[in-house]
C-alpha positions in Angstrom: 104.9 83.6 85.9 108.5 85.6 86.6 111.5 83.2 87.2 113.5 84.2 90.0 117.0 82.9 89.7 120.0 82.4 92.2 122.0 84.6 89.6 120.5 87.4 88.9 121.2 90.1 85.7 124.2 92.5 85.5 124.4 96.0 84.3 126.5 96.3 81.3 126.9 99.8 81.9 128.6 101.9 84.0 126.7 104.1 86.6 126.9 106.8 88.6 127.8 106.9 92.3 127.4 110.3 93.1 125.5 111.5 95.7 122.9 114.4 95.7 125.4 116.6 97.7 127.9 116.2 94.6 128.0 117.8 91.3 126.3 115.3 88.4 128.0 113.9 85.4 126.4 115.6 82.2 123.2 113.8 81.2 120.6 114.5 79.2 118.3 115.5 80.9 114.7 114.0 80.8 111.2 114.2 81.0 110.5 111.3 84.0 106.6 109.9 84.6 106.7 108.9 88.5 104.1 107.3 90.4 104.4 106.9 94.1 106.4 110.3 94.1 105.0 111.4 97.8 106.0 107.1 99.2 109.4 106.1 101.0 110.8 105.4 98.1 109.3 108.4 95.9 110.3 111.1 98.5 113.7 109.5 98.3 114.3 109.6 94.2 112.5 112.6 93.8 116.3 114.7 94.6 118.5 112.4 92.6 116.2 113.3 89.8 116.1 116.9 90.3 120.4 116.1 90.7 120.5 114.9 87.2 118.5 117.9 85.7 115.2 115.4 84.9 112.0 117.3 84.9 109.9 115.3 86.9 106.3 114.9 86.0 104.6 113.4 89.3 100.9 111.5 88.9 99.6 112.2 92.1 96.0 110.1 92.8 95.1 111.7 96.4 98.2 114.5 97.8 100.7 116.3 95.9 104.1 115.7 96.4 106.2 119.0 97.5 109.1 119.9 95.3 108.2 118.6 92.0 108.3 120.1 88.5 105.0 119.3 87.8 102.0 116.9 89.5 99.5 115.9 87.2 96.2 114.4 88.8 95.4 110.6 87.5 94.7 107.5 89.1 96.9 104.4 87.9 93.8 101.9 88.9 91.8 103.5 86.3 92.0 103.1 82.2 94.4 105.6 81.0 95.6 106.8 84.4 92.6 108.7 85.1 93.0 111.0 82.2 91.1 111.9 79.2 92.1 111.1 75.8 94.1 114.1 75.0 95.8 114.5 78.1 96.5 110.8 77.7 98.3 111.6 74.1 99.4 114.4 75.7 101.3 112.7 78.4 102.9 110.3 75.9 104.4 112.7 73.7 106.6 114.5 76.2 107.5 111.7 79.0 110.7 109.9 78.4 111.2 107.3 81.2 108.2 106.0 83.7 109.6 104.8 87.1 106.7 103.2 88.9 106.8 103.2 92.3 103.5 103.3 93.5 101.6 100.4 95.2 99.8 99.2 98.2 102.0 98.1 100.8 99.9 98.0 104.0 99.1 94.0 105.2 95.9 94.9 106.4 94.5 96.3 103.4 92.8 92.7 101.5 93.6 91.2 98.8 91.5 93.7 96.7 92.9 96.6 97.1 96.2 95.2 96.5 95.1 93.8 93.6 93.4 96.3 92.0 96.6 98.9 92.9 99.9 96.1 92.6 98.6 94.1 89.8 96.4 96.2 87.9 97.5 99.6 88.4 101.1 98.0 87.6 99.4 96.7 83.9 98.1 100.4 83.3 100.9 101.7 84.1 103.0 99.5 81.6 100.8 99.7 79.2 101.3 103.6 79.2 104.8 103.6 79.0 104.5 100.8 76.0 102.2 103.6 74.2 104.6 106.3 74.4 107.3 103.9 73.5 109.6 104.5 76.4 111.3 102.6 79.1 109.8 101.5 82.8 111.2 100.9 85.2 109.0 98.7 87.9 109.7 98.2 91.4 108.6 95.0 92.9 110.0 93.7 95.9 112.9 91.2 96.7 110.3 89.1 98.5 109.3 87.3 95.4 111.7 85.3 95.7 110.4 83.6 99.4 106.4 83.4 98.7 106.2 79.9 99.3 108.0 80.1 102.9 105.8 83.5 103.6 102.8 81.6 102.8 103.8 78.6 104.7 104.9 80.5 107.7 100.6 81.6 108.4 99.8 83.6 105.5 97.7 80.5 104.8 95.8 80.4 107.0 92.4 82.0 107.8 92.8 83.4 111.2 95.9 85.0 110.0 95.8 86.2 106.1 93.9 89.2 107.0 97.4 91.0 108.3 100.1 88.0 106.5 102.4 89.9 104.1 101.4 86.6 101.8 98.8 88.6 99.9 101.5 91.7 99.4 104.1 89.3 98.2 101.4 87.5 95.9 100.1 90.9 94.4 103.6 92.2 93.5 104.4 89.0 91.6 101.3 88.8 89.7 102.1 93.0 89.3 104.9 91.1 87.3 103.2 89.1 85.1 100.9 92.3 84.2 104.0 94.5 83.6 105.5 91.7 81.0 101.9 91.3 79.3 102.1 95.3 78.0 104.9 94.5 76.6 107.8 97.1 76.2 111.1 97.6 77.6 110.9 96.9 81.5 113.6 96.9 84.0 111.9 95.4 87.2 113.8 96.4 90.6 113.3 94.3 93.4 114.7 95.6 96.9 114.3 94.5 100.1 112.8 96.3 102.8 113.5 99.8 102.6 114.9 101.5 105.6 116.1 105.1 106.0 118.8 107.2 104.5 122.3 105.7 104.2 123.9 108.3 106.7 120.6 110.2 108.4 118.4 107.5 108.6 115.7 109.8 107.2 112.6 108.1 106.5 109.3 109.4 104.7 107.2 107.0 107.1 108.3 104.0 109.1 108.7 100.4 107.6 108.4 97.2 109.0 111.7 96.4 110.1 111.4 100.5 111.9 108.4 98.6 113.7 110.2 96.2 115.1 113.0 98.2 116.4 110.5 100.3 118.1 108.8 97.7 119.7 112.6 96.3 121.0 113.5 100.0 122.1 110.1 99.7 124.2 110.5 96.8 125.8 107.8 95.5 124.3 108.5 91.9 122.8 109.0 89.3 125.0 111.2 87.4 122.4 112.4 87.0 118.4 111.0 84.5 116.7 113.5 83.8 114.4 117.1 81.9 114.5 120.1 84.0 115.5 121.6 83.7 112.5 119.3 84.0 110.1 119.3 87.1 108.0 117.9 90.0 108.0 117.3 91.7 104.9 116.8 95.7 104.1 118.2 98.6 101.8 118.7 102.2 102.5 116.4 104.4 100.6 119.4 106.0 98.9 120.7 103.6 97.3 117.6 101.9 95.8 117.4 106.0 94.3 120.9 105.7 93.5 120.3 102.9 91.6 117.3 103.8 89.9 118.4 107.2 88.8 121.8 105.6 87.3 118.9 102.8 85.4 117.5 105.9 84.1 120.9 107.6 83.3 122.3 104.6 81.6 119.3 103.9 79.3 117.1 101.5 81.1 116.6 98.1 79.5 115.1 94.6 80.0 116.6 93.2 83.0 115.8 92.6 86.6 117.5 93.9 89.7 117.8 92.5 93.2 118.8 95.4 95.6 119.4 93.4 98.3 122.0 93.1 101.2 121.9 89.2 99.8 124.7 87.2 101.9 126.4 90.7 103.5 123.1 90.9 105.1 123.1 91.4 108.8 122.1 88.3 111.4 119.3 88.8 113.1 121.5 88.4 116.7 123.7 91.3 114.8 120.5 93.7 114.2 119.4 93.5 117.8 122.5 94.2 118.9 123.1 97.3 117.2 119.7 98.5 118.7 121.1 97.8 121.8 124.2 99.0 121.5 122.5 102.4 120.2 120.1 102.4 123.0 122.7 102.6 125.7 124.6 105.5 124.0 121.1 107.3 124.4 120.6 106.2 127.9 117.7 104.2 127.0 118.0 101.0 128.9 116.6 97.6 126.6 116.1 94.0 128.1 118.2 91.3 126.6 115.7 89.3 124.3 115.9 86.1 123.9 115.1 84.0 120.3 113.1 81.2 119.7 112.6 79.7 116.3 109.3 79.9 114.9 108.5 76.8 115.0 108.9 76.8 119.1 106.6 79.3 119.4 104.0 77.3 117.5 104.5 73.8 119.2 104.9 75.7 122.7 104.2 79.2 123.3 101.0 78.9 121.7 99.3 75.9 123.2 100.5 76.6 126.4 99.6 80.2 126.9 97.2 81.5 124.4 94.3 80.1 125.9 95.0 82.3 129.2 95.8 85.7 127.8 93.8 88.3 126.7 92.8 88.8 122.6 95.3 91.8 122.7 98.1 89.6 123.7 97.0 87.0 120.7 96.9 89.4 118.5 100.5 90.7 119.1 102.1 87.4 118.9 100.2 86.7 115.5 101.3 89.9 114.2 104.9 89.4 115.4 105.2 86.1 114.0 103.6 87.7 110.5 106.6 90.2 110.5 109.0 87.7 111.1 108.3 85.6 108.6 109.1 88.6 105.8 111.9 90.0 108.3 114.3 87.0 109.1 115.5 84.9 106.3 117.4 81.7 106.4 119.5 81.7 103.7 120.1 85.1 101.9 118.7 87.2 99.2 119.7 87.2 95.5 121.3 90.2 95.5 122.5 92.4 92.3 123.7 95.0 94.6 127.4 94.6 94.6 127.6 94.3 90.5 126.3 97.5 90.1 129.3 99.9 89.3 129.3 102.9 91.8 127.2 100.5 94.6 129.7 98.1 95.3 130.6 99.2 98.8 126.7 99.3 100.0 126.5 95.5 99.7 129.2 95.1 102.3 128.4 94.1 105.7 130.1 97.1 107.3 127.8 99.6 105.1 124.6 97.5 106.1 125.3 97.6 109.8 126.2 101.4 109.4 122.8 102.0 107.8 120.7 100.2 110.2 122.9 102.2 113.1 121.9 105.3 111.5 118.2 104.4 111.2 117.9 103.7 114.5 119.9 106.4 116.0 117.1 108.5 114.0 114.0 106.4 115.7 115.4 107.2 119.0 116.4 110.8 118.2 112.7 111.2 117.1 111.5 109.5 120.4 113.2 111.6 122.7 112.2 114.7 120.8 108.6 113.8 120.7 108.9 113.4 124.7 110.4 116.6 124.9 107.9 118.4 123.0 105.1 116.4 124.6 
């Protein structure tokens, strides 16, 4: 099983931090395998690739992605992706680079599914890339490193595993293991939840922590579970691109990643604040919240009132709990973030907080227009 350390790798290497409005550095240009390409995090890479002058070769299983030099139809769960042989041979001859980030995300989803798409659709995948002799790059998730207090926190537990986020953190570690098998070189990224763009807040489809902030914006939680200062992990979609593409641009080699906000993460008393704060410029009034450790809820809140509201109700608090058990950390991350050159200043507190302003500024600028069109 993957180690995951307290200090995690280093790139040697210098990388770039350009943005996609700015010119490139010269590159040569490649011939990139992507899976995932029409996900959060595909939609995000796919114009830092097209920045760098890399043709982009796009396995698309059920919808093509827009904007792509070319989408080839395969399916990663099945042997060789889906294809025949000689597309297969085909395929390895002219790729250069696989970035895989594909997989099943959803809680809901059973353990399966996420097997068959996290752990062995991740071993196909590597296995490909080992036959045409070129470098992968995985992505994983940060959230390896805090299975045993996701599990403790109810994804063990029967009424509760159907939507725990224990399963998902379980598949992507024994995606891991499959990845190493296949042998190969294999640089595994793991960031933390993905929120929108850096400066927009642009988002392919809403995350977790997007949930949340909805539900605060709404009204609709009647508390946090979590301590105030515990931490609350994510990573703009930009910069997990960012540092993908300079992986890619740098000659990707075996090492592992964590693109995390690690200790410049924001507190959870900080997060709800800036939804707040970002609420009243819109005119939206929120109700304070107040935040009761986990453990509160479970002694109290549960015994007390679960036996006198309705299944609805039960089922939101399950669910909420659930979230925050991947969503509020007490101690921090590992985080790689602020050793990789041209990514420094998005590890800082100030960048994180500026992030998560701009992705909520973008939920509510999409809420009002929705009610405007409505």
């Amino acid at each position: 099983m993957p180690t995951y350390p307290e200090n995690p790798n280093h790139l040697e290497n210098t990388a770039s931090s350009r943005t996609p409005t700015d010119p490139p550095h010269p590159a040569r240009p490649q011939t990139v395998l992507l899976t995932g390409a029409t996900g959060v995090l595909g939609t995000a890479l796919l114009p830092y690739l097209r920045l760098r002058h890399h043709k982009v070769i796009a396995l698309a299983h059920r919808r093509p992605p827009p904007a792509c030099s070319e989408v080839l139809a395969g399916d990663i769960t099945r042997p060789q992706l889906g294809l025949d042989i000689a597309s297969y041979r085909h395929l390895c001859a002219r790729t250069d680079a696989v970035v895989h980030a594909a997989g099943m995300v959803a809680f809901g989803s059973g353990r399966d599914s996420m097997h068959t798409v996290n752990v062995e659709g991740a071993g196909r995948v590597a296995r490909f890339a080992a036959d045409a002799g070129v470098p992968l790059i995985h992505v994983s998730t940060a959230y390896v490193a805090r299975y045993r207090e996701i599990l403790a926190a109810g994804g063990n537990r029967a009424e509760r595993a159907g939507n725990s986020p224990a399963d998902y953190v379980a598949s992507k570690m024994a995606g891991e293991e499959a990845v190493a098998a296949a042998g190969g070189s294999v640089t595994v990224v793991r960031p933390s939840i993905i929120i929108g763009d850096s400066v927009t807040g642009e988002i392919a489809e809403p995350q977790g922590l997007h949930t949340f902030a909805q539900q605060v914006l709404r009204n609709r939680l009647p508390f946090v579970p979590s301590d105030p200062a515990s931490y609350v992990d994510f990573v703009p979609q930009d910069v997990v691109a960012r540092a993908i593409v300079s992986l890619l641009d740098e000659g990707a080699h075996t090492a592992e990643y964590w693109l995390s906000g690690g200790a410049h993460a924001l507190t959870c008393d900080r997060l709800v604040q800036v939804i707040v704060e970002a609420a009243a410029e819109a005119g939206i009034a929120v109700r304070p919240l107040r935040v009761l450790a986990p453990d509160v809820v479970e002694r109290l809140v549960r015994p007390a009132f679960f036996d006198v509201v309705p299944e609805w109700a039960q089922t939101r608090l399950d669910r909420l709990l659930d979230m925050s058990s991947v969503l509020f950390n007490e101690e921090p991350l590992p985080s790689s973030l602020a050793d990789l050159p041209g990514l420094e200043a998005a590890a800082e507190t100030q960048a994180n907080e500026d992030a998560w302003r701009a992705s909520v500024r973008r939920l509510i600028t999409d809420r009002l227009g929705a009610r405007a069109s409505a």
